[in-house]
ZADO-1210 file (C-alpha; in nm, 4 decimals, padded with zeros to 6 digits):
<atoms>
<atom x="-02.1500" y="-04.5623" z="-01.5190" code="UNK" pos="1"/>
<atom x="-02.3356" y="-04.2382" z="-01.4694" code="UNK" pos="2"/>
<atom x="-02.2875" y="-04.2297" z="-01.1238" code="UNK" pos="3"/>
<atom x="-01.8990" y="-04.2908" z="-01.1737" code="UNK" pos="4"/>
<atom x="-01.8640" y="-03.9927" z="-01.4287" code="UNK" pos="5"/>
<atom x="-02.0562" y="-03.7628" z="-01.1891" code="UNK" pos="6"/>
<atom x="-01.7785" y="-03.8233" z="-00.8874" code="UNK" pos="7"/>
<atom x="-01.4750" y="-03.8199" z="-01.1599" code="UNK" pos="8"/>
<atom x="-01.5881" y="-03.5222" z="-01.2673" code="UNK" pos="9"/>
<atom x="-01.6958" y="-03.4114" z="-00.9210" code="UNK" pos="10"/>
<atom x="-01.2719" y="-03.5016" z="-00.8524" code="UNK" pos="11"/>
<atom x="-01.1263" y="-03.3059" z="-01.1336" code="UNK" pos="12"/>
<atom x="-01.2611" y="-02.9919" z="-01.0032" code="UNK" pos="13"/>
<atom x="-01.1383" y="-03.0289" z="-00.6499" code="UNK" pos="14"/>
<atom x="-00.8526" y="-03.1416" z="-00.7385" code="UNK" pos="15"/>
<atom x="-00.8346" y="-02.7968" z="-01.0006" code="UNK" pos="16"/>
<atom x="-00.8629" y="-02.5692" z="-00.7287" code="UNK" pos="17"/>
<atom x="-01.2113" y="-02.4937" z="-00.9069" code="UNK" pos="18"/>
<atom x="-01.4888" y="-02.5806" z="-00.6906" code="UNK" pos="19"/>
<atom x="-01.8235" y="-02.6293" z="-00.7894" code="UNK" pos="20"/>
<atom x="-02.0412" y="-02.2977" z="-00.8196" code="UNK" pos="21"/>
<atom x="-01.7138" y="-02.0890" z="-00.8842" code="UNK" pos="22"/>
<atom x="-01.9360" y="-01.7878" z="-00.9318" code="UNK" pos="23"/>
<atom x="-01.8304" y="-01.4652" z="-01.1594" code="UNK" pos="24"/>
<atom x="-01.4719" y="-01.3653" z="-01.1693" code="UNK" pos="25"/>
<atom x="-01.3838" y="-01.0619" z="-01.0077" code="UNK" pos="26"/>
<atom x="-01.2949" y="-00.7837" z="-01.2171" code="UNK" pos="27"/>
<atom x="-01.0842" y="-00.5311" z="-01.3051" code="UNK" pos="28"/>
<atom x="-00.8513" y="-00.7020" z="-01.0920" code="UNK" pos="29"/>
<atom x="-00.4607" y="-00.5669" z="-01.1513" code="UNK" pos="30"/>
<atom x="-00.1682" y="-00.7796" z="-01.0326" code="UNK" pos="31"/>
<atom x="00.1701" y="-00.6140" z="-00.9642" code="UNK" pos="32"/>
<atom x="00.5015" y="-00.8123" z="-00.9263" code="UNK" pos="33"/>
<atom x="00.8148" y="-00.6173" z="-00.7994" code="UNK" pos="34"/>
<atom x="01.1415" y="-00.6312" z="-00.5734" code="UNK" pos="35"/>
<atom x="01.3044" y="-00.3878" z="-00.3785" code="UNK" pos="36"/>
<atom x="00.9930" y="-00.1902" z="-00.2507" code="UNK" pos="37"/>
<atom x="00.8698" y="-00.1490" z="-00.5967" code="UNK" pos="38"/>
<atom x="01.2155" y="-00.0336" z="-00.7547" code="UNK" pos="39"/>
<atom x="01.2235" y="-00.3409" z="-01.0312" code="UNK" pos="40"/>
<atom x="00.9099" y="-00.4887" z="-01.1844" code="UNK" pos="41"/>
<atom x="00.9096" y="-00.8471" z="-01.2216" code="UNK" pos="42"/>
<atom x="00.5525" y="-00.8683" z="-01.3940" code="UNK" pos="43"/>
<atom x="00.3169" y="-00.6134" z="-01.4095" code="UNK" pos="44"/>
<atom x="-00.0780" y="-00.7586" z="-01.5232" code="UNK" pos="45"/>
<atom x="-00.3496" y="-00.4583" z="-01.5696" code="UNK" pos="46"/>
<atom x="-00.5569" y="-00.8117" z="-01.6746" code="UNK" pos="47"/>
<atom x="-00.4356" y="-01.1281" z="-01.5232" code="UNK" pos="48"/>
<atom x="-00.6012" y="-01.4629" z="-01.5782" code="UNK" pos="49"/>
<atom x="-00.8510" y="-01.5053" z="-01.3158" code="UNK" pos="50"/>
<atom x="-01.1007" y="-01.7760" z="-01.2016" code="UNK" pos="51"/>
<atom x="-01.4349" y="-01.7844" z="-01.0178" code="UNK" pos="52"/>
<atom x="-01.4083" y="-01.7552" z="-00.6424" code="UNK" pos="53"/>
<atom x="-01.0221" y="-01.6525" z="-00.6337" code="UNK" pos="54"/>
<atom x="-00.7787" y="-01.6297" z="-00.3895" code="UNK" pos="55"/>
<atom x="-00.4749" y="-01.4101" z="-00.3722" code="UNK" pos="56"/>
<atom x="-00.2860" y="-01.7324" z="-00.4202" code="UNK" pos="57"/>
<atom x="-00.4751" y="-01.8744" z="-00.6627" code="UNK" pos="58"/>
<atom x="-00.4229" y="-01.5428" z="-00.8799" code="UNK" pos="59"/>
<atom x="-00.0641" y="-01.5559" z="-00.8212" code="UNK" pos="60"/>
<atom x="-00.0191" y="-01.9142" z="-00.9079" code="UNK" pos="61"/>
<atom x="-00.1868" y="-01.8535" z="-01.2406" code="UNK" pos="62"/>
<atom x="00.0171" y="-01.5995" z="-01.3717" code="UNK" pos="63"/>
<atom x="00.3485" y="-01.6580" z="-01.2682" code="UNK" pos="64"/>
<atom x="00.5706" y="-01.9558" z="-01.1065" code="UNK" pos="65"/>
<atom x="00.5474" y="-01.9671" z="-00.6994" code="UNK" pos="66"/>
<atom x="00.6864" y="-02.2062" z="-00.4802" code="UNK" pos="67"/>
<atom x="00.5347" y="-02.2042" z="-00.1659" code="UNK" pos="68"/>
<atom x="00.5945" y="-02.3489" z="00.2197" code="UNK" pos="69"/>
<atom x="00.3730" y="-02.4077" z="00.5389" code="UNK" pos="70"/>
<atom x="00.1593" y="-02.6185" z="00.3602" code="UNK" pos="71"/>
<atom x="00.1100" y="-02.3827" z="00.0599" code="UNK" pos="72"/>
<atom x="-00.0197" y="-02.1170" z="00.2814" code="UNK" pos="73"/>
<atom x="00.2504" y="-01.8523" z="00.2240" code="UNK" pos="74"/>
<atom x="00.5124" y="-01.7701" z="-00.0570" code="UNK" pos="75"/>
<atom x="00.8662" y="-01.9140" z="-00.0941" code="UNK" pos="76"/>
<atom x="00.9548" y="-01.7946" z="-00.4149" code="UNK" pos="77"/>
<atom x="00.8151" y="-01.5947" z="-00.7599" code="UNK" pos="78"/>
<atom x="00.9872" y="-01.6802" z="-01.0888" code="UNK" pos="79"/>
<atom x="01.2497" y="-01.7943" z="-00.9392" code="UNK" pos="80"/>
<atom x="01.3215" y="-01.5178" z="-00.6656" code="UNK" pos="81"/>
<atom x="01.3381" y="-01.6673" z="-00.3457" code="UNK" pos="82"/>
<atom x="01.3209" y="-01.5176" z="00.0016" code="UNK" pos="83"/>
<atom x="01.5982" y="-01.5792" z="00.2499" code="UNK" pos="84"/>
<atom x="01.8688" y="-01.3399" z="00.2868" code="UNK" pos="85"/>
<atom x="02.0111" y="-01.1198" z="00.0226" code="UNK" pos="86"/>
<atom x="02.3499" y="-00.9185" z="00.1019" code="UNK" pos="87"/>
<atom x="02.3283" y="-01.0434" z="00.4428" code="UNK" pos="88"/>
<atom x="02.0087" y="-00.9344" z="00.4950" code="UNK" pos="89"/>
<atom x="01.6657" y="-01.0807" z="00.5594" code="UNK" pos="90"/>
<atom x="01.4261" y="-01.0617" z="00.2089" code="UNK" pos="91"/>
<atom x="01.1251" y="-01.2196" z="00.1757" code="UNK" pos="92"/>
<atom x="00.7983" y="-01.1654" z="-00.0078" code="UNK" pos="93"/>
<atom x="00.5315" y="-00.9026" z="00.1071" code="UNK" pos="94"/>
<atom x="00.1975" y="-00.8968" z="-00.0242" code="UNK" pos="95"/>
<atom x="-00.0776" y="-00.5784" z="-00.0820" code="UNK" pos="96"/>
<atom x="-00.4393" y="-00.5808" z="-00.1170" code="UNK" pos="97"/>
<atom x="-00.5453" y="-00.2173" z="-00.2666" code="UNK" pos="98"/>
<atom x="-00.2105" y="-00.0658" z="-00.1191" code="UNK" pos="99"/>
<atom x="-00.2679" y="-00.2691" z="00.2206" code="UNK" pos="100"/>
<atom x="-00.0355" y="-00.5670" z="00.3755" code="UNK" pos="101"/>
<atom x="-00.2343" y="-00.8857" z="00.4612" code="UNK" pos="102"/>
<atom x="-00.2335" y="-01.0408" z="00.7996" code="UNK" pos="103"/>
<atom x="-00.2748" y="-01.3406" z="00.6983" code="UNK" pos="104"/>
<atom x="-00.1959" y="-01.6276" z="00.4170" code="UNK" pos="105"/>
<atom x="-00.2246" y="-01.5422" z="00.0486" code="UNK" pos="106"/>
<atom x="-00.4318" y="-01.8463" z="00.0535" code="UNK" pos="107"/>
<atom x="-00.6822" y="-01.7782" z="00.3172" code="UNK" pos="108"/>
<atom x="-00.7326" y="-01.3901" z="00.1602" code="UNK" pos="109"/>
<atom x="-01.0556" y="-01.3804" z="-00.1392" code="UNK" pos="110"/>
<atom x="-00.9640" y="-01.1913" z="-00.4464" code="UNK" pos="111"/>
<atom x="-01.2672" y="-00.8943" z="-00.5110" code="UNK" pos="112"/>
<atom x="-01.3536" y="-00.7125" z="-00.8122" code="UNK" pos="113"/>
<atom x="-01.1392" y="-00.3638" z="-00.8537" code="UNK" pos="114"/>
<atom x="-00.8421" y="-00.5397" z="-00.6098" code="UNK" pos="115"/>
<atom x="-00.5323" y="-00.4380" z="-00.6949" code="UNK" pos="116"/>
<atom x="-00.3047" y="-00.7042" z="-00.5423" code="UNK" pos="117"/>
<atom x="00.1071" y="-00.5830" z="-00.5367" code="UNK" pos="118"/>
<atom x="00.3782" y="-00.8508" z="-00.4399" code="UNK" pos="119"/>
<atom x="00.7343" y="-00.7338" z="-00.3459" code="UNK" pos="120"/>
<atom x="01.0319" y="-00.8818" z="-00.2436" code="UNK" pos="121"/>
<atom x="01.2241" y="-00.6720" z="-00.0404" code="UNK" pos="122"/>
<atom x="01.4690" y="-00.6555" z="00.2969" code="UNK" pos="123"/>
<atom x="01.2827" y="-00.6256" z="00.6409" code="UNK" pos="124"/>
<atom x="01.5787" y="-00.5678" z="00.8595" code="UNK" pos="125"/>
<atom x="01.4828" y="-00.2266" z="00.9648" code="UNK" pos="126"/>
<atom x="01.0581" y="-00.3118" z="00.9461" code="UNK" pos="127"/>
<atom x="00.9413" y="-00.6212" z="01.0056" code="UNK" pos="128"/>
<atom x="00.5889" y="-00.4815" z="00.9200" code="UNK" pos="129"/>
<atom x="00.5242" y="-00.2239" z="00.6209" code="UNK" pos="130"/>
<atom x="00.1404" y="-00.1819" z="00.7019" code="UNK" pos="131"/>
<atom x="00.0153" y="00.0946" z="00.3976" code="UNK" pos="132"/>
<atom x="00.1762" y="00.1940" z="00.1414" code="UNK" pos="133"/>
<atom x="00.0626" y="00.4475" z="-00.1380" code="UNK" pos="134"/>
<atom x="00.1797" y="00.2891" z="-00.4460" code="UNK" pos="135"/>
<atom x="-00.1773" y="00.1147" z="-00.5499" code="UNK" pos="136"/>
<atom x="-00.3338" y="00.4775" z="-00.5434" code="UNK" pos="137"/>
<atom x="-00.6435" y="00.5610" z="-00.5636" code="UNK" pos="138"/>
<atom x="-00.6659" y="00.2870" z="-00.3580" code="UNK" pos="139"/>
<atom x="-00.8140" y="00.2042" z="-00.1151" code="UNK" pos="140"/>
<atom x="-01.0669" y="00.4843" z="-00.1800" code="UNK" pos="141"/>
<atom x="-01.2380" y="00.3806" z="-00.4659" code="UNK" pos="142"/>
<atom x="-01.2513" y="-00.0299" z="-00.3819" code="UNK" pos="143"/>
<atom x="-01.1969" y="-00.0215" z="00.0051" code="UNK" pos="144"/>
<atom x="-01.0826" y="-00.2891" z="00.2283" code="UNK" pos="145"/>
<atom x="-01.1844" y="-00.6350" z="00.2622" code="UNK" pos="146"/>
<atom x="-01.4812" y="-00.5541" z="00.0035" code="UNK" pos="147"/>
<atom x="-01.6025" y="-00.2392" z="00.2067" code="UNK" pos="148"/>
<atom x="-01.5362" y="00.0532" z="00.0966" code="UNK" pos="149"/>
<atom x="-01.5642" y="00.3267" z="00.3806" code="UNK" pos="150"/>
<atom x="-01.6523" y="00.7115" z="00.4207" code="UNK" pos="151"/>
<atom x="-01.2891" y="00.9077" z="00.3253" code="UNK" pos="152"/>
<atom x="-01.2117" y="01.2629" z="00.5603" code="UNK" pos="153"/>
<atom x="-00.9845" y="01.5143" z="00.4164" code="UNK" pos="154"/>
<atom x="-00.8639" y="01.6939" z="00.7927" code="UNK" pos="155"/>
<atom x="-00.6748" y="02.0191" z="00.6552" code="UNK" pos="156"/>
<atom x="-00.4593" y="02.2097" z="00.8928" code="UNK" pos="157"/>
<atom x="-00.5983" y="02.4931" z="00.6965" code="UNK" pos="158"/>
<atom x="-00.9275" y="02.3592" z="00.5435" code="UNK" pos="159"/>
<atom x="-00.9677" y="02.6476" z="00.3026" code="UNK" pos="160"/>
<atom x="-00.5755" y="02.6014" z="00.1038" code="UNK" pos="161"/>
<atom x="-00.5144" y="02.5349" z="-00.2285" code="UNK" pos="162"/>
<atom x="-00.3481" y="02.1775" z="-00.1320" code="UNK" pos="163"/>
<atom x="-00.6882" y="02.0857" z="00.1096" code="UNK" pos="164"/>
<atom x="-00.8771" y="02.1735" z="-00.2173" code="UNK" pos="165"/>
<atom x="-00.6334" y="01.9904" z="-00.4410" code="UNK" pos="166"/>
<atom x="-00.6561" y="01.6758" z="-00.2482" code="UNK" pos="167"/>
<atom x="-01.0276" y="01.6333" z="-00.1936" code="UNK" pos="168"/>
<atom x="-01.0637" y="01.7664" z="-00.5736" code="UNK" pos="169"/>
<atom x="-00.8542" y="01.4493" z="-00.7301" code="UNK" pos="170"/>
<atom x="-01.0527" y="01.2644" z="-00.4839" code="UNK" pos="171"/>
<atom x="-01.3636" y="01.3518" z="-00.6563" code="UNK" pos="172"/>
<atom x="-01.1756" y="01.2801" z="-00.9855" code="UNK" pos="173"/>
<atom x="-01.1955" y="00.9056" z="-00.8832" code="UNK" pos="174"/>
<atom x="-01.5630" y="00.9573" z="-00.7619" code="UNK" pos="175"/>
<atom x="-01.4533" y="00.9366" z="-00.4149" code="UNK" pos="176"/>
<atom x="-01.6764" y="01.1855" z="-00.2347" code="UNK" pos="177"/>
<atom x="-01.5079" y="01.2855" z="00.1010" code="UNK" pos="178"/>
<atom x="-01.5526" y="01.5424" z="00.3975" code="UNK" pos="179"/>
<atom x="-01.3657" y="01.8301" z="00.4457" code="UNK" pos="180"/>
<atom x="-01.2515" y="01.9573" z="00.7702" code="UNK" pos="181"/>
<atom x="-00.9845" y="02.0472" z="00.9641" code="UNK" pos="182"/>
<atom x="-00.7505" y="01.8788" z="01.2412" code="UNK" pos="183"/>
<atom x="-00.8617" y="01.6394" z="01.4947" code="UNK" pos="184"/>
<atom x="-01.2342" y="01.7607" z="01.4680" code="UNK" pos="185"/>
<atom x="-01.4138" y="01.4425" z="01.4316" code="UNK" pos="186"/>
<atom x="-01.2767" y="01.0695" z="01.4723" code="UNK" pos="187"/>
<atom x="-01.4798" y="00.7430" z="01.3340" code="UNK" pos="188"/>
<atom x="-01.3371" y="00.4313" z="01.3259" code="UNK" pos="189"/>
<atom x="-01.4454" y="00.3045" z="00.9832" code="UNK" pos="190"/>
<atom x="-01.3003" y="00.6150" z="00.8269" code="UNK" pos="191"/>
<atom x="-01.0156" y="00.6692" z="00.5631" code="UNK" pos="192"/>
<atom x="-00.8449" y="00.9515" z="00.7352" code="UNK" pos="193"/>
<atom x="-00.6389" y="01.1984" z="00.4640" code="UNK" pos="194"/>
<atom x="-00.4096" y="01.4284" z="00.6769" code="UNK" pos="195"/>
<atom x="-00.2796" y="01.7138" z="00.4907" code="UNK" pos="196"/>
<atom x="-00.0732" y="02.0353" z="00.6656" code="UNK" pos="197"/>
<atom x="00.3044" y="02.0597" z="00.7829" code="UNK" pos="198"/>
<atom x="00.4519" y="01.8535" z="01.0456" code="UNK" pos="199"/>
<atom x="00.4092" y="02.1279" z="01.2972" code="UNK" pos="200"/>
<atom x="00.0750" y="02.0842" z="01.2713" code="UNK" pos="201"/>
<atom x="-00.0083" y="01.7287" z="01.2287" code="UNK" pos="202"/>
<atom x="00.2248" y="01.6437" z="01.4517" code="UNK" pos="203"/>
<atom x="-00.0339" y="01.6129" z="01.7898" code="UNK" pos="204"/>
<atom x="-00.1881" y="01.3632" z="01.6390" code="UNK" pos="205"/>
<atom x="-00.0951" y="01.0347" z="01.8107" code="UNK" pos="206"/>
<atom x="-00.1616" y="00.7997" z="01.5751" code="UNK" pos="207"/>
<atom x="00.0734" y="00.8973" z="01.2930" code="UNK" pos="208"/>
<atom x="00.3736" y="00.9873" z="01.5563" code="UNK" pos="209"/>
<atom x="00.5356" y="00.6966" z="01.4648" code="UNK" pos="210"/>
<atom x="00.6634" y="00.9222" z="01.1671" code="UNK" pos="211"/>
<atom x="00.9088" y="01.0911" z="01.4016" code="UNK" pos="212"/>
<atom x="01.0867" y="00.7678" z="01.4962" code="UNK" pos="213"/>
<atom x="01.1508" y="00.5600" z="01.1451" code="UNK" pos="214"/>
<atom x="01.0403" y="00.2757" z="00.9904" code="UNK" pos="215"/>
<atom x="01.0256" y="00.0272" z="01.2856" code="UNK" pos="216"/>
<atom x="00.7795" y="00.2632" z="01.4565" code="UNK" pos="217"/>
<atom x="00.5946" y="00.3653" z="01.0845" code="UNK" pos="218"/>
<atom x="00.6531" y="00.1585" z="00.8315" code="UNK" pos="219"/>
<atom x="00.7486" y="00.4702" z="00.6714" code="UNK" pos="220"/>
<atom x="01.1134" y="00.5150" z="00.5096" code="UNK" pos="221"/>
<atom x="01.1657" y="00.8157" z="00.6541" code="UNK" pos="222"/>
<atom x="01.1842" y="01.0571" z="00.9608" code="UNK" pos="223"/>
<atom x="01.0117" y="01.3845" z="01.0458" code="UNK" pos="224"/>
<atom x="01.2525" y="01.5778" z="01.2823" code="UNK" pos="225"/>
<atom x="00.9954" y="01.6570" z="01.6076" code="UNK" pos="226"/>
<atom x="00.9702" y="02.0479" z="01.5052" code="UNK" pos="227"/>
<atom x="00.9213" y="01.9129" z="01.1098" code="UNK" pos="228"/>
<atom x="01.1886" y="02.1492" z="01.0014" code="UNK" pos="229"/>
<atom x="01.3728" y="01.9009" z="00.7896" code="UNK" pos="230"/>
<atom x="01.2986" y="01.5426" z="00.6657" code="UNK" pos="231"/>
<atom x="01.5458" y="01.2408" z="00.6507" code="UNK" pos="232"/>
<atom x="01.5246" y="01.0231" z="00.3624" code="UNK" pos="233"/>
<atom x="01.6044" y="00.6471" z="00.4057" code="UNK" pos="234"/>
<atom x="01.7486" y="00.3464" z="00.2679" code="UNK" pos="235"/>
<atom x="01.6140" y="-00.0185" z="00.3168" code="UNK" pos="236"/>
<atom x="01.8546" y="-00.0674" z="00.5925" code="UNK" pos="237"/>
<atom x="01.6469" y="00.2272" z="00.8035" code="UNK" pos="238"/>
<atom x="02.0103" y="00.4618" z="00.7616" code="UNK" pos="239"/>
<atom x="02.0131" y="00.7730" z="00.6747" code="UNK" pos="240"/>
<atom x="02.0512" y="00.8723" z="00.2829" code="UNK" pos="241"/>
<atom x="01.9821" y="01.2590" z="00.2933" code="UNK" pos="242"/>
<atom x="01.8642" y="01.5346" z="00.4664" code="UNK" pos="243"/>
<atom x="01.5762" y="01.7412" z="00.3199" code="UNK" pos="244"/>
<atom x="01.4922" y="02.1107" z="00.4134" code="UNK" pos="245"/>
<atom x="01.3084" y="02.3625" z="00.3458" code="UNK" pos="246"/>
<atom x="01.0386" y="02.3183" z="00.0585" code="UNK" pos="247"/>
<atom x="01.0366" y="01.9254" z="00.1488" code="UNK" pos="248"/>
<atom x="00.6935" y="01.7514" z="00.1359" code="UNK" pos="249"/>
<atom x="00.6013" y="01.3449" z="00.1649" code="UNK" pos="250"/>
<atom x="00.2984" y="01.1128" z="00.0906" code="UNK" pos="251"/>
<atom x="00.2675" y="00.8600" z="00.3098" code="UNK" pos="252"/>
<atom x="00.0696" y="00.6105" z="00.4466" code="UNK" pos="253"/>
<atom x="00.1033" y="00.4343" z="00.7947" code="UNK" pos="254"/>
<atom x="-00.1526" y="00.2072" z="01.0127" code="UNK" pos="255"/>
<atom x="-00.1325" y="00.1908" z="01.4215" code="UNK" pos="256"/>
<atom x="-00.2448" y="-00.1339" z="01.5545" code="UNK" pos="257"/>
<atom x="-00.6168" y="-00.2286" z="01.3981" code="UNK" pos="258"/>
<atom x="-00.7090" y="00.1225" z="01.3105" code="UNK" pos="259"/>
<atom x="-00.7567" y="00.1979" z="00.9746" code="UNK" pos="260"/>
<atom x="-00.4601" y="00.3184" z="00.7717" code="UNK" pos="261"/>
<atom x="-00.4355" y="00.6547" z="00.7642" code="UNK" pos="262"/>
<atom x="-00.2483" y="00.9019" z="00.4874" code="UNK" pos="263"/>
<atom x="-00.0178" y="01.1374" z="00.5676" code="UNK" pos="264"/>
<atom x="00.0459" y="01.4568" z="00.3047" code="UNK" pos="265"/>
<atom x="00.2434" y="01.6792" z="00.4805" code="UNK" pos="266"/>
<atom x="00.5854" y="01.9034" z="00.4648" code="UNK" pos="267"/>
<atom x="00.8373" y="02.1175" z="00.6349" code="UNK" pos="268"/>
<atom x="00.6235" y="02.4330" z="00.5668" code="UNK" pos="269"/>
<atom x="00.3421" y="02.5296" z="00.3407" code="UNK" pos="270"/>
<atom x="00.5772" y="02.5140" z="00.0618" code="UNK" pos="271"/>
<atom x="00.5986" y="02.1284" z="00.1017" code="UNK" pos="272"/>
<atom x="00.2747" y="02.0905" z="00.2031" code="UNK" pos="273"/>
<atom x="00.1888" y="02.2427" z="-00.1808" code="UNK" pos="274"/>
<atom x="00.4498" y="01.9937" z="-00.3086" code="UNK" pos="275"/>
<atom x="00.3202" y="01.6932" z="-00.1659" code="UNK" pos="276"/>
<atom x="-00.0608" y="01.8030" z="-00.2688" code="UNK" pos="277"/>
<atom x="00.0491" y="01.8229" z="-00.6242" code="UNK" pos="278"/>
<atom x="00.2091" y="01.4565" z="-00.5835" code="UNK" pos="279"/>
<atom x="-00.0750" y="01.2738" z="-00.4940" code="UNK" pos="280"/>
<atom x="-00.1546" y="01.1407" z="-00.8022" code="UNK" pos="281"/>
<atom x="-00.1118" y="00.7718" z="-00.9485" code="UNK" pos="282"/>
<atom x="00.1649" y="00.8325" z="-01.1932" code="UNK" pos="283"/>
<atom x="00.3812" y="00.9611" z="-00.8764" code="UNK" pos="284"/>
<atom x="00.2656" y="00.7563" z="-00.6210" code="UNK" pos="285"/>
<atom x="00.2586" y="00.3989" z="-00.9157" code="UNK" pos="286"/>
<atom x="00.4540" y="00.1377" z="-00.7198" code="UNK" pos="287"/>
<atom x="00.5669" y="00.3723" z="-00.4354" code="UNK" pos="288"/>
<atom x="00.5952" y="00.2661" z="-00.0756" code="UNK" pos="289"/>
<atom x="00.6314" y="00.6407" z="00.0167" code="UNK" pos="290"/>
<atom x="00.7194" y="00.9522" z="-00.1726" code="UNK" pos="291"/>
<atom x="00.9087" y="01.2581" z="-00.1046" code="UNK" pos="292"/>
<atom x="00.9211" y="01.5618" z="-00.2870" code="UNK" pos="293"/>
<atom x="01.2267" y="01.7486" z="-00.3360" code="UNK" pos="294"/>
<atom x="01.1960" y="02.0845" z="-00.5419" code="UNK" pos="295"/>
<atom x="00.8881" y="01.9089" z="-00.6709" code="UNK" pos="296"/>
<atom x="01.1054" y="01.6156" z="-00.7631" code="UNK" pos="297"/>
<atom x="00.9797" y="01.2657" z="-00.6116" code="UNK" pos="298"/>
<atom x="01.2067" y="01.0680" z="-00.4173" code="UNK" pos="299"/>
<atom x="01.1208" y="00.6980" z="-00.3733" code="UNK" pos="300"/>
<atom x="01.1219" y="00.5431" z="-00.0014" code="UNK" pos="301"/>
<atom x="01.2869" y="00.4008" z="00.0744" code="UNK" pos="302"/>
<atom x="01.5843" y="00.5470" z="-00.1216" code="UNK" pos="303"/>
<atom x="01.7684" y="00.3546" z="-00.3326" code="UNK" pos="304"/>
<atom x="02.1393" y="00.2335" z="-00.3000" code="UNK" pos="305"/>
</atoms>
């Protein structure tokens, strides 16, 4: 009789989702529910219910109603908003981990302490891929990736400005130390790279030149005209909403291949440069794929209809 309430017991826990030797719960995990790249929140959890040994699944099947398909593995619906096609246009569910997407399942991905995870439902038809996005700021600087957090580089195309200083200062606000230096002086691999200067001069940088092309090429809702004299704003279908000027600055983030993402502050001239320095900050950025600044106005990207 022992033995038989050892294995039911031994059952119920499988069967749970528990395991056996669960371990601590991660914490200060945040959860973040939203559609339309972060326009609408559907549920918003600064402490969701968490187990032992969590998955990104597992955290979003206990706190909110998910359908799933292939085999559980990925996401067919939360609360009742499904992906298929919306409008006439492909919409489907995109998961974050600390402001990065996940190549792989929901259910294959462990949950660590400090993780903030971010669902959204939104169209893909112009980006099939939105690598980085800046709306779970400060990460991935304080928590990392993948449980690792790595050595941040502020490259300034003036180190000694007041937005090179501004940046690396509310770095150090979240006790992120990071080096200082200017363009494409040093390159490490397991680096957070934080570019900050106008498009001029960031622009020989190969691995954020996607920016000039859109969001196919970026991931980015926007595009940096090749002498970075004006910025065009999108909309989810990749078309352009408006043309921004003089004074214009954006905070971005953007990812080629299996580098490391990399952050983009930058600006039609100093002037947006400035702007965008004084936007990165986590009530601008807060559920933000990519911001531009305007007259030191944001304006969400993609821009809504």
């Amino acid at each position: 009789m022992r033995r038989a309430a050892v294995i039911a017991l031994l059952l119920a826990l499988a069967l749970s989702g528990c395991g056996l030797g669960a371990g601590a719960k991660p914490a200060s995990t945040k959860l973040t529910i939203t559609r339309d790249f972060g326009a609408r929140a559907v549920r918003q959890l600064a402490a969701p219910d968490v187990e032992g040994s969590e998955t990104v699944m597992r955290l979003l099947q206990r706190n909110a109603k998910v359908t799933t398909r292939f085999g559980g593995g990925f996401v067919q619906s939360i609360d009742g908003l499904a992906g298929g096609r919306s409008g006439g246009r492909p919409v489907d569910w995109f998961y974050y981990v600390n402001g990065i997407e996940a190549s792989r399942g929901a259910a294959s991905v462990r949950l660590r302490g400090g993780d903030r995870i971010w669902w959204d439902r939104h169209d893909w038809s112009a980006a099939m891929r939105v690598p980085a996005v800046v709306g779970s700021f400060p990460e991935p600087f304080v928590h990392g990736i993948d449980g690792k957090r790595l050595p941040v580089r502020v490259e300034c195309a003036a180190p000694g400005s007041e937005p090179c200083r501004q940046v690396s200062k509310r770095l150090a606000s979240y006790e992120v130390p990071a080096a200082t230096g200017g363009l494409l002086t040093a390159r490490a691999e397991e680096t957070l790279r934080v570019l900050v200067g106008p498009w001029r001069a960031l622009r020989e940088d190969h691995a954020i030149a996607g920016l000039e092309r859109g969001p196919g090429a970026s991931g980015v809702y926007a595009r940096i005209a090749k002498d970075g004299r004006t910025i065009a704003t999108l909309d989810a279908g990749g078309h352009t909403a408006r043309t921004l000027g003089a004074g214009t600055g954006l905070v971005a983030a953007t990812q080629t291949g299996d580098e490391r993402p990399i952050w983009v502050l930058t600006g039609t001239d100093d002037a947006g440069v400035a702007s965008a320095a004084r936007a990165f900050e986590e009530g601008t950025l807060e559920h933000r794929f990519a911001v531009a600044v305007s007259n030191d106005l944001p304006v969400p990207l993609p821009v809504a209809p």
